[in-house]
Structure formats: structure tokens, C-alpha cells
C-alpha positions as CSV (number, residue, x, y, z in Angstrom):
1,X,-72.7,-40.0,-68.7
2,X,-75.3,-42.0,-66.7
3,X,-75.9,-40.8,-63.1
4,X,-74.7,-44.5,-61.8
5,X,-71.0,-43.6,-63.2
6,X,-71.5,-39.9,-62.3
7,X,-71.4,-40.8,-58.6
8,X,-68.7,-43.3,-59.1
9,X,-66.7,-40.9,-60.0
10,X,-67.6,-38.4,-57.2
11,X,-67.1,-41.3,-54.3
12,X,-63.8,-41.8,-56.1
13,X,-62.7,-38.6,-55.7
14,X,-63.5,-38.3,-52.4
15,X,-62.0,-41.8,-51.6
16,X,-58.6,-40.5,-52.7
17,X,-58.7,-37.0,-50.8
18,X,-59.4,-38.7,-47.8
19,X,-57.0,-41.8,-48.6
20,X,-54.4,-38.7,-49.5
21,X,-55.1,-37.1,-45.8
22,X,-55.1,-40.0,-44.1
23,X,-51.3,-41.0,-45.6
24,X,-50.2,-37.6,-44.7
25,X,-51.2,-37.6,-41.4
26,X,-49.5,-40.7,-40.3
27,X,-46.7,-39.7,-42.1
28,X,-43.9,-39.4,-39.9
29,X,-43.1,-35.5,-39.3
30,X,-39.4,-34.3,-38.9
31,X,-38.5,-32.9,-35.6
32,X,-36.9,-28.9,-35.1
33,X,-33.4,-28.9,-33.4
34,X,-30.3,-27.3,-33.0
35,X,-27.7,-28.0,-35.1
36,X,-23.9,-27.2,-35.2
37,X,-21.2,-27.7,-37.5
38,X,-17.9,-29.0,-35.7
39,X,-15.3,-26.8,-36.3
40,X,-11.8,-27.2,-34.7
41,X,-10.7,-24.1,-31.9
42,X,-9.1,-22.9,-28.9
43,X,-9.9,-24.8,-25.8
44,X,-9.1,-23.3,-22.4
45,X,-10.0,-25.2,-19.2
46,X,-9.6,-23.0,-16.0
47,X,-10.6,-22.8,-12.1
48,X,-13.2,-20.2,-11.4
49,X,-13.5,-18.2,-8.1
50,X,-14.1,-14.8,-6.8
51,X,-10.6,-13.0,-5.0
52,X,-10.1,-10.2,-3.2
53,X,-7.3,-7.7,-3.7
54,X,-4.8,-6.6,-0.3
55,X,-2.1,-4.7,-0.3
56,X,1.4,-7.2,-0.2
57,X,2.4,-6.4,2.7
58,X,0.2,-4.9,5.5
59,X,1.9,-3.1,8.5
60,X,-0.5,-3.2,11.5
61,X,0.9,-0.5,14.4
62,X,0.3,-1.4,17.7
63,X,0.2,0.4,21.4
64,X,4.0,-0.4,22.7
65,X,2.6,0.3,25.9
66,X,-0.8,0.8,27.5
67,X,-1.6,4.5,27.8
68,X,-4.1,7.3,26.8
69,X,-3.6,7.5,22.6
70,X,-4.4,10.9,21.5
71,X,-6.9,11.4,18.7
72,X,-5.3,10.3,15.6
73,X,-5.3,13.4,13.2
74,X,-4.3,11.6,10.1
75,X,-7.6,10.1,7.9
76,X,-7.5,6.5,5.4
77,X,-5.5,7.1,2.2
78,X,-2.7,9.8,3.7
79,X,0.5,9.0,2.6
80,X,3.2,8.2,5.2
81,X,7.3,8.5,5.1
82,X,9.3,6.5,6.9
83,X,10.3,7.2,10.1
84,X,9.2,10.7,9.5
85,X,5.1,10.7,9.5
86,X,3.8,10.8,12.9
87,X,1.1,8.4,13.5
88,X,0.3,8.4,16.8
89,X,0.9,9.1,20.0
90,X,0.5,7.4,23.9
91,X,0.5,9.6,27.3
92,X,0.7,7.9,30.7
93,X,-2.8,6.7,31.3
94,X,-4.8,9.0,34.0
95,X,-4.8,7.6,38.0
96,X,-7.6,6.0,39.0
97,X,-10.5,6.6,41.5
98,X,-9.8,5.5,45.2
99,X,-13.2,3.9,47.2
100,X,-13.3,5.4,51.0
101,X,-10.8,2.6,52.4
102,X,-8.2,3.1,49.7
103,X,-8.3,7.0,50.7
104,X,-8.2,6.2,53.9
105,X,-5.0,4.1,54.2
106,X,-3.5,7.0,52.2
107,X,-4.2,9.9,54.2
108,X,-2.6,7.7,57.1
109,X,0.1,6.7,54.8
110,X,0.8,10.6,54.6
111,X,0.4,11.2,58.1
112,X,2.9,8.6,59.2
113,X,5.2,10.3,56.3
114,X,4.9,13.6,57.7
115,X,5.8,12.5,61.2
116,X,8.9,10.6,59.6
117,X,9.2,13.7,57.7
118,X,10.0,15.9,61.6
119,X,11.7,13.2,63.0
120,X,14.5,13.4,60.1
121,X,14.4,16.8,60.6
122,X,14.9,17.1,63.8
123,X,17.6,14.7,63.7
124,X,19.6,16.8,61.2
125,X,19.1,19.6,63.5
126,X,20.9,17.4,66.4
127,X,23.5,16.1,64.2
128,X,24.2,20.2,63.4
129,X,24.8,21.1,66.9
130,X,27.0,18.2,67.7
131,X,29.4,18.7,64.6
132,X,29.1,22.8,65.8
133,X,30.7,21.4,69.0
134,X,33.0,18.8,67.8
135,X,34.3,21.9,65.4
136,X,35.0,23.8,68.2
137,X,36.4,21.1,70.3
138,X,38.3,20.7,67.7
139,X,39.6,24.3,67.3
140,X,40.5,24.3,70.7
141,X,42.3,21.0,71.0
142,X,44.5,22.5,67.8
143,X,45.1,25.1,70.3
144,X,46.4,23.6,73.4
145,X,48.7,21.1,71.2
146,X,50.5,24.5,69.6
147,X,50.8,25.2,73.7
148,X,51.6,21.3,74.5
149,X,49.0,21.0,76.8
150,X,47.2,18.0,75.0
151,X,49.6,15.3,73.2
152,X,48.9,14.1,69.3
153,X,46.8,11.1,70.1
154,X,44.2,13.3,72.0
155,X,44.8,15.6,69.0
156,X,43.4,12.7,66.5
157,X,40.9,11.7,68.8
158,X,39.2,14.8,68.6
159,X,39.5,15.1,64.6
160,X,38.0,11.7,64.6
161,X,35.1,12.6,66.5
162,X,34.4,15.8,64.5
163,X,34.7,13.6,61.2
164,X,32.2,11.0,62.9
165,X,30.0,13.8,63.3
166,X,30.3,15.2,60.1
167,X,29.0,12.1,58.6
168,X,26.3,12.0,60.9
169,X,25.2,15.2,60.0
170,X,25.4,14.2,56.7
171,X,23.4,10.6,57.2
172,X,20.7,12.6,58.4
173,X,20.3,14.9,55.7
174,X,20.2,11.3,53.0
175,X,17.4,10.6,55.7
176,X,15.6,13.9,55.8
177,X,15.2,13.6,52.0
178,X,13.9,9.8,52.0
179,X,11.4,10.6,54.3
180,X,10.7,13.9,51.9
181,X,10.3,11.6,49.1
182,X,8.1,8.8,51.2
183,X,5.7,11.9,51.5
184,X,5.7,12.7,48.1
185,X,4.6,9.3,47.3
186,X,2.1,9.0,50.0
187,X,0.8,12.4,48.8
188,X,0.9,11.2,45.5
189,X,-1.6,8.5,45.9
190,X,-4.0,11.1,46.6
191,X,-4.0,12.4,43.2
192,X,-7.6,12.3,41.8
193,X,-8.2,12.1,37.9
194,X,-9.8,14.9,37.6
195,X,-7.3,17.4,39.1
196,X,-5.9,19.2,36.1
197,X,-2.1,18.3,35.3
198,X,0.8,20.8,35.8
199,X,3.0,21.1,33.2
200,X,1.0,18.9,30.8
201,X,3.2,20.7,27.5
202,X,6.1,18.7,29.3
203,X,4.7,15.3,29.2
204,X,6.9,13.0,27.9
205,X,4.7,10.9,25.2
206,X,5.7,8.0,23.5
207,X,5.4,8.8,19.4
208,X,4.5,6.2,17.0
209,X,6.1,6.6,13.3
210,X,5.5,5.3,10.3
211,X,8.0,2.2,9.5
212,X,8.2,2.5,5.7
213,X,6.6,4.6,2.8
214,X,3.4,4.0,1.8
215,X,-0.7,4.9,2.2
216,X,-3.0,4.2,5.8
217,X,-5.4,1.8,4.9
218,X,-7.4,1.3,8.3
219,X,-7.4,3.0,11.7
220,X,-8.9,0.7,14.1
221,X,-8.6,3.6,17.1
222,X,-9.3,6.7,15.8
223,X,-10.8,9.1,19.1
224,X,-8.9,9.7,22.2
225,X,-9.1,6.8,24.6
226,X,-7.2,4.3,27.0
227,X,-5.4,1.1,24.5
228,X,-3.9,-1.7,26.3
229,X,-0.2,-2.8,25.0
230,X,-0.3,-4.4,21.9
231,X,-4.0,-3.2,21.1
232,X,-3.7,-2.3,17.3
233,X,-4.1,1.3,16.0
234,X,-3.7,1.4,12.5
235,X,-2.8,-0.3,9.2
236,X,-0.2,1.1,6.3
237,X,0.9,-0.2,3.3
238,X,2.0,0.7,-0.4
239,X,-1.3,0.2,-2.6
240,X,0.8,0.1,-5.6
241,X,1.7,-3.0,-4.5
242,X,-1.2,-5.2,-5.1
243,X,-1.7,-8.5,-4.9
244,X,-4.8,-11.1,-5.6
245,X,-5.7,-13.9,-2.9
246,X,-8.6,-16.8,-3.8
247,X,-9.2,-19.3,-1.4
248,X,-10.0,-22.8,-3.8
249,X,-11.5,-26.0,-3.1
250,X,-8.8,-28.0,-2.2
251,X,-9.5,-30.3,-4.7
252,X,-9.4,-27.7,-7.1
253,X,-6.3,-26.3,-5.4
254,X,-4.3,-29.4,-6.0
255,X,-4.3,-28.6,-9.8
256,X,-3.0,-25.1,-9.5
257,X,1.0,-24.3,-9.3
258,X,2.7,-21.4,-9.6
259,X,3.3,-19.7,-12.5
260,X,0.0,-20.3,-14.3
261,X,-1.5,-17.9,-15.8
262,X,-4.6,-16.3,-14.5
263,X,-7.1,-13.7,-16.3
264,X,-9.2,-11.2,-14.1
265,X,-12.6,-10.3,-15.1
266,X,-15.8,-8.6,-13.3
267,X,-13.6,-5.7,-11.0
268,X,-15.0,-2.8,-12.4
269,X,-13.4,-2.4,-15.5
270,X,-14.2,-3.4,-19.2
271,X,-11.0,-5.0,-20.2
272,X,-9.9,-8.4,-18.7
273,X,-6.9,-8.0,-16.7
274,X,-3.6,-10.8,-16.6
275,X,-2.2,-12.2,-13.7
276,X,0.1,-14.9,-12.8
277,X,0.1,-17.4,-9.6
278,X,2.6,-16.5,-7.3
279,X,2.2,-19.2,-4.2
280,X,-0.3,-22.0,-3.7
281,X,-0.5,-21.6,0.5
282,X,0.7,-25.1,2.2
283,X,-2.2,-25.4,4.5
284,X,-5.6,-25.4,4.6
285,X,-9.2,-23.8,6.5
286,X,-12.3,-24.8,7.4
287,X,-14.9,-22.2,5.6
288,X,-18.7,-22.7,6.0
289,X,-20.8,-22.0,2.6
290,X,-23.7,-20.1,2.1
291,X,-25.3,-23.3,2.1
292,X,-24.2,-24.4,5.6
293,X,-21.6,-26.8,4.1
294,X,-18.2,-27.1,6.1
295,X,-15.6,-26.9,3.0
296,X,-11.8,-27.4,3.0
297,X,-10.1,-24.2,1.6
298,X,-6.6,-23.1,0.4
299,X,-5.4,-19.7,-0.3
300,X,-4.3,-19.1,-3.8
301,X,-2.3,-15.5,-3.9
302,X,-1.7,-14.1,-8.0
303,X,0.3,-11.1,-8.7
304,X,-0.8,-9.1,-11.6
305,X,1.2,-9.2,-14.7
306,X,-0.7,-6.0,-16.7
307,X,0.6,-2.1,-17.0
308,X,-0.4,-0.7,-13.3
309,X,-1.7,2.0,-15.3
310,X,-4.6,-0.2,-16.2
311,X,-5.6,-1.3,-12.7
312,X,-4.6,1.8,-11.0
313,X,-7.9,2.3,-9.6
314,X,-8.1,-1.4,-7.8
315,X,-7.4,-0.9,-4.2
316,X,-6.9,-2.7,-1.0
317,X,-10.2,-5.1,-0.2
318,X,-11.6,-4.9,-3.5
319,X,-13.7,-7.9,-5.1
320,X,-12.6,-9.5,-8.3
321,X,-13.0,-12.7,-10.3
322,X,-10.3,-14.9,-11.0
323,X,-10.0,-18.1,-14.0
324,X,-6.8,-19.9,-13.9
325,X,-5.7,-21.7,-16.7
326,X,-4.6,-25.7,-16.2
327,X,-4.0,-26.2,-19.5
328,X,-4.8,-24.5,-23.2
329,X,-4.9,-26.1,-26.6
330,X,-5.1,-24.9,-30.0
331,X,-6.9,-26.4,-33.0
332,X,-8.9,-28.6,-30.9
333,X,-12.2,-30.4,-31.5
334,X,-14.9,-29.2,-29.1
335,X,-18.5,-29.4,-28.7
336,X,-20.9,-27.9,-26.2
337,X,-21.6,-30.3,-23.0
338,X,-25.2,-29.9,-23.6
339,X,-25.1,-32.0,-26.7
340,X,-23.6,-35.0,-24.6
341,X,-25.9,-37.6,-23.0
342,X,-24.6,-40.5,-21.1
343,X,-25.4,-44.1,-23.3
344,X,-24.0,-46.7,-20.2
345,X,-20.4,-45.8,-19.4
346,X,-19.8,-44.1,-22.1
347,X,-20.8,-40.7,-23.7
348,X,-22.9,-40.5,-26.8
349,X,-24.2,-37.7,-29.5
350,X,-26.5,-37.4,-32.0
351,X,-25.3,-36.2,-35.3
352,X,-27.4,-35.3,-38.3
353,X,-26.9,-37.7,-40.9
354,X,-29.0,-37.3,-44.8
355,X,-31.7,-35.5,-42.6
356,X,-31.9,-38.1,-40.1
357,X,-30.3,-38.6,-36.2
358,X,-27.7,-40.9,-35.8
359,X,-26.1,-42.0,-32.2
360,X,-22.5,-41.9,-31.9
361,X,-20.2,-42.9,-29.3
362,X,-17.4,-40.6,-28.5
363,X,-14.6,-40.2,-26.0
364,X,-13.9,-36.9,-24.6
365,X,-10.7,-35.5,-23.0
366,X,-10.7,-32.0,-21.2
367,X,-13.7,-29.9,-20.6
368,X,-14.4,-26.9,-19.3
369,X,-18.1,-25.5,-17.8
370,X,-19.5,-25.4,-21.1
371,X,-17.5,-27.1,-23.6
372,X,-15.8,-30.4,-24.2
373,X,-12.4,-31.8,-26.5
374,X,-13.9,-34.3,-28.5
375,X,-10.3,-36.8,-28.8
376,X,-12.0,-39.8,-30.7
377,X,-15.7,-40.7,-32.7
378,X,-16.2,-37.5,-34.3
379,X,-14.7,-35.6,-37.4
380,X,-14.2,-31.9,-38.4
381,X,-17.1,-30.7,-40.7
382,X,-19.8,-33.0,-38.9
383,X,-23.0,-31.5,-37.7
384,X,-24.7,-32.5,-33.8
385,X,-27.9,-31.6,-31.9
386,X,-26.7,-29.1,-29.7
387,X,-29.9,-29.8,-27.3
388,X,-30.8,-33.6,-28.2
389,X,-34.5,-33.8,-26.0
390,X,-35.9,-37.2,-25.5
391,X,-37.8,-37.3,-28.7
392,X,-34.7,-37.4,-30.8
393,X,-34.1,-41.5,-31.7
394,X,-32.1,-43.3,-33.7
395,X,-32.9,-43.0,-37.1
396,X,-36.1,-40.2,-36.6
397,X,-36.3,-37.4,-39.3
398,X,-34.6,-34.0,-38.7
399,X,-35.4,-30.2,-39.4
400,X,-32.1,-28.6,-38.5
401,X,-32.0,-24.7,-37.8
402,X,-28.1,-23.9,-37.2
């Protein structure tokens, strides 16, 4: 071979490897996604929120009158009897401090008592010595009419004048012990609050009970101290009887009804707990986000519907999470909401179809946060981009990794 066809053949050569890179480099590549096979499954849709637990029904004991309350003895989780475990109990409340005209009006006030006080005695004293002599008058008249020196009439006369002083006597003794008990108040305005009291074991304290069986769950006045009337001491109730309240969006509330079922999660325990909804409250509150964001809110209170023996350890005030079901379906075509992408109105997929993406057009019925019922444009067995990016077009070559 001549050296003219010998490098012929060598630019050839090279012609074709570079013609053979150059055809695989603009050759289009297939693109890595996420592929899933539709299969057909449960579908739940439900209403998260976090709940707290409280006891049913919370008894909150008040002062029935304002007083001292003695240091309550009893601590948080005691158990209480019915009208049988003493709570609490309420003294009269200590006099108070008098400023120098206050004391002064009283010492005067016990003065003018005093005087009162002699007057009414002395009084009785005179009323004594005239009944003395209208009982001897009277003696004596009995005397001269057995002698008829004195007729009848003169007879009653005298009787009546010993029974008019007989009540006098006695009119002034009611007066002598007024006036004794108009010094006893006067002297008892006096009374400072830190003279120690006399027969203190006598007082007669008012005793707060228990109203029905159950466990103290808060005492809001522990110490010694002064409580006005209807200033709350403590909280009871019976922590077996639990119940669940969540305050929903009212939109969200407006879906819920009682006697939906309701699954627990995240209070402590590994198992998820069942519960049912027992009243959707008829009004609603204002509540301000952690955002800032005035929000209308309804109460939502759920009874639990598992053994107590598995949530024996919940207690009063304890955080939980609530779903509630709206509605469940069985066998139903779903797909993850991250493989939908909105085409116009309506929602679209891609589906892998002979290793390249095809765009489909489906309609969609309930959905939950991360899934979707797929009611028309799809079929069982089909495979879709879970994650469709905005490289994937219609027709483009696939690499699936399921």
C-alpha cells in the first residue's frame, strides 16, 4: 500500500471517531426520576390539630365568705370523698388597724357607754328602794283592811302601785344590761389585731368539703391568708374521667360531627390511641396565632374509646395530637400530591410511557396532606413521576428508578 492510501485510511478513521462522538453527544440523554407504580389502597382524609386532655368535669371550690383560709394541708393528686374530705377551712378575718381619729371617737364612744353604764345602774338601784316601799305599803295596807281601817279600792290601789313598781324595777334592769352591752361594743372597737384571741380552739370556722369523689388537681390558695367571697381555692375532679378538647378552624370545624372517629398520636406513648367526637361546641373564639393572625376557633371535645388501661398515665392538661376522620375509602386509587402539577384549570401528570413522559389529564376527588384519589384519567398498574421537575416534557426520554 502506497503512502497516499495509507493516509486515506488513517483520516478515515479518524473522520468516523470523531463523526461517532459528535452523534453521541448531541444525542439526546434520558433524564433520572422517580417512578411509581399505581396501585389501588386505603385512603383516609382527616383534620389534624394538637388537643389537650381535662378532666370532664372540673369542680372549682370557692370562699363562701371572705375570711382568713387556713393553710391547706392537702397537696395535688390526694384523693377526696364526698362530703367527707376536708378541704379547707375559713375563720373570721382579723379587725383592722384604727388611725388616731378612729381611736379616738372610740375611747369616747366608751366613755359615754360607761356613764350610760352608772346611770342604768343607779336607776335600778332607785327602782329597788321604791318596790322595797311599795312592798311594805303594801303589807301594811293588807293589814289595816283585815282591821277595816282602809276599804278594797284603797286596797287595789296599793297592789297596783307595787306591781307598777315591780316593772320598773324590772325596766331598769333590761336597761342596765343594754347599756352593758353598748360598752361591750364600744370596748370592742378597741380591739387591736395583734392582741392574741381568747378561746381561739372555740372559733367557730366555716369547713369546706369535698362535693364528690375524685383527685385535687390545682390549689390556687395554698398558705394562710385573707380570700374574698367567691375567690377560688382549689380544683377536684375524677382523672379517670378524661376527655380530649381541640379548638379547629372553623372552616375545618364545619366538617366535623359527632360520632367520627378520631385516632390520638404523639402523647407519650408508642401505640396510637382511638377516640370518638362527642360535641362540636356551638360557638366560636377569637385566638391570635403564633404568627399574629386573629383566627376564628371552635372547640371540638372527643372522648376516648380505648381500654383506660392503655392511657392510664394521660392526665389532666396533658398535650396530645388529634386526626379525625371525614371520610375513609377502601380500594381506592391514589397518588402522591407531589406528582400533580396544575396544566390550566385542570390537574395533570406525567406517566412513563415505552421509556418516555407522557402528560395526562386527570380529575381528583378527596385528598389528604400527602396523597390524592385519582377518580378519572388514570388506571391501576400505570407508572408516574413522583417528583416531575421542569425538565420533564412531553415526549423526553426517561430513566426510571422506582
Amino acid at each position: 500500500m502506497s503512502a497516499h492510501w495509507k493516509r486515506i485510511l488513517i483520516w478515515g478513521v479518524v473522520s468516523l471517531v470523531v463523526l461517532a462522538s459528535l452523534v453521541w453527544a448531541f444525542q439526546p440523554k434520558p433524564i433520572a426520576v422517580d417512578l411509581m407504580t399505581l396501585q389501588p389502597g386505603e385512603l383516609v382524609v382527616t383534620i389534624d390539630e394538637e388537643g389537650e386532655t381535662r378532666v370532664r368535669d372540673v369542680f372549682t371550690l370557692s370562699a363562701p365568705i371572705s375570711g382568713r383560709a387556713m393553710r391547706i394541708e392537702a397537696e395535688v393528686g390526694d384523693k377526696v370523698i364526698a362530703n367527707e374530705t376536708l378541704l379547707a377551712e375559713i375563720e373570721p378575718i382579723d379587725p383592722t388597724l384604727l388611725d388616731p381619729r378612729s381611736e379616738a371617737q372610740a375611747r369616747a364612744d366608751i366613755r359615754a357607754a360607761e356613764a350610760n353604764r352608772i346611770l342604768a345602774e343607779a336607776a335600778v338601784k332607785e327602782a329597788r328602794v321604791e318596790l322595797d316601799f311599795a312592798l311594805s305599803e303594801l303589807n301594811r295596807s293588807r293589814r289595816l283592811h283585815t282591821e277595816a281601817v282602809i276599804s278594797a279600792r284603797e286596797l287595789e290601789s296599793v297592789q297596783r302601785t307595787y306591781q307598777t313598781r315591780q316593772a320598773a324595777l324590772e325596766t331598769a334592769v333590761a336597761n342596765r344590761q343594754a347599756r352593758q352591752a353598748e360598752l361591750d361594743r364600744a370596748n370592742a372597737q378597741l380591739i387591736s389585731p395583734t392582741q392574741p384571741r381568747s378561746n381561739a380552739e372555740a372559733c367557730q370556722c366555716v369547713p369546706i368539703r369535698a362535693p364528690v369523689n375524685g383527685r385535687i388537681l390545682k390549689i390556687q390558695h395554698k398558705s394562710e391568708g385573707v380570700v374574698s367571697a367567691g375567690e377560688p381555692l382549689l380544683e377536684i375532679g375524677d382523672p379517670d374521667k378524661l376527655e380530649i378538647v381541640a379548638d379547629l378552624l372553623s372552616s375545618d370545624a364545619i366538617k366535623v360531627e359527632a360520632g367520627q372517629q378520631v385516632y390520638i398520636e404523639n402523647w407519650g406513648g408508642d401505640q396510637t390511641l382511638n377516640g370518638v367526637v362527642r360535641r362540636v361546641e356551638p360557638f366560636g373564639f377569637t385566638k391570635v396565632s403564633a404568627l399574629g393572625i386573629e383566627e376564628q376557633r371552635v372547640n371540638v371535645i372527643i372522648d376516648f374509646t380505648s381500654p383506660h388501661a392503655e392511657w392510664n398515665r394521660i392526665a389532666h392538661g396533658y398535650q396530645v395530637d388529634v386526626r379525625i376522620v371525614l371520610w375513609r375509602g377502601k380500594q381506592v386509587l391514589k397518588l402522591p400530591l407531589t406528582a400533580l402539577f396544575r396544566d390550566g384549570k385542570h390537574w395533570s401528570v406525567f406517566i412513563e410511557q415505552q421509556g418516555m413522559a407522557e402528560q395526562r389529564r386527570i380529575t381528583i376527588g378527596y385528598r389528604t396532606g400527602f396523597e390524592a384519589e385519582v377518580t378519572e384519567g388514570l388506571s391501576p398498574g400505570e407508572r408516574i413521576i413522583v417528583h416531575p421537575s421542569d425538565k420533564i416534557k412531553q415526549g423526553i426520554l426517561l430513566e426510571g428508578r422506582e
